[in-house]
C-alpha positions in Angstrom: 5.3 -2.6 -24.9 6.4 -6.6 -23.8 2.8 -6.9 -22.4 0.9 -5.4 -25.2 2.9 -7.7 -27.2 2.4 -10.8 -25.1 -1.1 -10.2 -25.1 -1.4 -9.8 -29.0 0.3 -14.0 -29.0 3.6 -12.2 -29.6 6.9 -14.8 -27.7 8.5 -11.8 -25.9 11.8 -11.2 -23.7 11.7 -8.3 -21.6 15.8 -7.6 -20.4 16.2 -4.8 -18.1 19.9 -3.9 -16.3 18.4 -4.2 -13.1 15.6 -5.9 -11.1 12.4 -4.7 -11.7 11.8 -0.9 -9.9 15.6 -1.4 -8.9 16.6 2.2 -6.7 13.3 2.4 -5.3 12.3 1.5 -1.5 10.8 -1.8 -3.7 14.4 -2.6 -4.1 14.9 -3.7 -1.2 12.0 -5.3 0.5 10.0 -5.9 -3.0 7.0 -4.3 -1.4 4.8 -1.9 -3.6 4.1 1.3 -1.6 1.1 3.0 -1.3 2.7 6.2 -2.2 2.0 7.9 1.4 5.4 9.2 1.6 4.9 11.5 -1.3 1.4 12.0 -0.1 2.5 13.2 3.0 5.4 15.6 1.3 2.9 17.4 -0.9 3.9 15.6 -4.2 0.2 14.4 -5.5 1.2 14.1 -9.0 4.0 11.6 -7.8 1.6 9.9 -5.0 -1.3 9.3 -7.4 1.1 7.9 -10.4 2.3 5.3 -7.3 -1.9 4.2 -6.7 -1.8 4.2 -10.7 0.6 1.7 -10.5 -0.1 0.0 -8.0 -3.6 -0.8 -8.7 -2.4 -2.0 -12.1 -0.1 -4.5 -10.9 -2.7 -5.9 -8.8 -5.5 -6.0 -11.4 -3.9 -6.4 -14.8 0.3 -7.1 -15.2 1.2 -9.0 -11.7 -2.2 -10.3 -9.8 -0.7 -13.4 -9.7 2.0 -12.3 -7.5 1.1 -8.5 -6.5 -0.7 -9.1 -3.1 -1.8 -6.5 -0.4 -0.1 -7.1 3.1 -2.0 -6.2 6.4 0.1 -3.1 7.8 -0.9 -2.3 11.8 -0.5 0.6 12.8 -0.7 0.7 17.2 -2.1 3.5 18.8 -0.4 2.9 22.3 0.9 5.3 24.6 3.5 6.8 23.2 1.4 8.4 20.2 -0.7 11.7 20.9 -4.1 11.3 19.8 -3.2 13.9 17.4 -0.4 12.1 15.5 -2.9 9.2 15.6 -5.7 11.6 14.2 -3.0 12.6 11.5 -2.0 9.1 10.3 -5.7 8.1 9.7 -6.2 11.0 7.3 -3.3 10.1 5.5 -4.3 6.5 5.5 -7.9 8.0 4.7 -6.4 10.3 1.5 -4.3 6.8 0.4 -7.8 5.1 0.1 -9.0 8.7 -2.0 -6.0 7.7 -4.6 -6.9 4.4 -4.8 -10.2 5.0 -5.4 -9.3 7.8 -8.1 -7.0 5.0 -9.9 -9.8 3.1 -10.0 -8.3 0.1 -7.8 -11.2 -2.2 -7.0 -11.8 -2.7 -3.0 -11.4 -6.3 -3.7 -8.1 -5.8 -4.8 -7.1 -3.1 -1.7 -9.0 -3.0 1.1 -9.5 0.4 2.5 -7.9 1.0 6.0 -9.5 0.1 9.4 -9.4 1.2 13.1 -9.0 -2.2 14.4 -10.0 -3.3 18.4 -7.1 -3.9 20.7 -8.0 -7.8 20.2 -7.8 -7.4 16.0 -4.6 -5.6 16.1 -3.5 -8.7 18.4 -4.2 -10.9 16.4 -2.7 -9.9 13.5 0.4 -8.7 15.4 1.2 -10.6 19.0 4.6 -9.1 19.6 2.5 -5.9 20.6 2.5 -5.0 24.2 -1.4 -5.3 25.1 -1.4 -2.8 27.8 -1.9 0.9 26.3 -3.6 -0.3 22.8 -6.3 2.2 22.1 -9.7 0.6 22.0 -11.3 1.9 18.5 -14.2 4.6 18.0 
């Protein structure tokens, strides 16, 4: 109601008992989710309100301060080619619910495979030897 106000030339003063999404894993870290943990549980309805959400912050309430974060995800030894298989169709079915809520790509970018030398350069704490080359 305080942005449909503010938007009509209304002065409005939003006052809430706690930081905004306060209780949620945004409480914490102040990092929108992607919703993949309720994606991943079977909750849809719950995962596809989060892309909902989320793509509105980054197009309409918050763009000015709502901004995706590269995420790597390293395919080295330790993970099966199965679990690795897993993640990317849950990574894959994120992009579906962003694309449902209507999310432009230039405000999300859909998930990548990156090469060894990609994933190094946006992470250089990772061990190089056993990084996955991509398909």
């Amino acid at each position: 109601m305080a942005l449909d106000a503010a938007t009509r030339g209304l002065t409005v003063v939003a006052v809430d008992a706690h930081d905004l999404a306060f209780g949620t894993s945004r409480w914490s870290s102040k990092l929108e989710h992607r919703g993949l943990r309720y994606l991943a549980n079977g909750q849809l309805r719950v995962a596809r309100e989060c892309a909902v959400e989320r793509g509105i912050l980054l197009t309409r309430t918050a763009p000015h301060s709502v901004h995706p974060l590269p995420m790597v995800l390293p395919l080295g030894p330790m993970v099966a080619p199965e679990q690795g298989a897993i993640g990317a169709v849950g990574l894959r079915l994120g992009d579906a619910l962003r694309v449902g809520a209507h999310t432009p790509r230039g405000a999300l970018p859909a998930p990548r495979r990156l090469s060894p030398a990609e994933a190094l350069e946006l992470a250089p704490e990772l061990h190089r030897q056993g990084l996955r080359p991509r398909d």
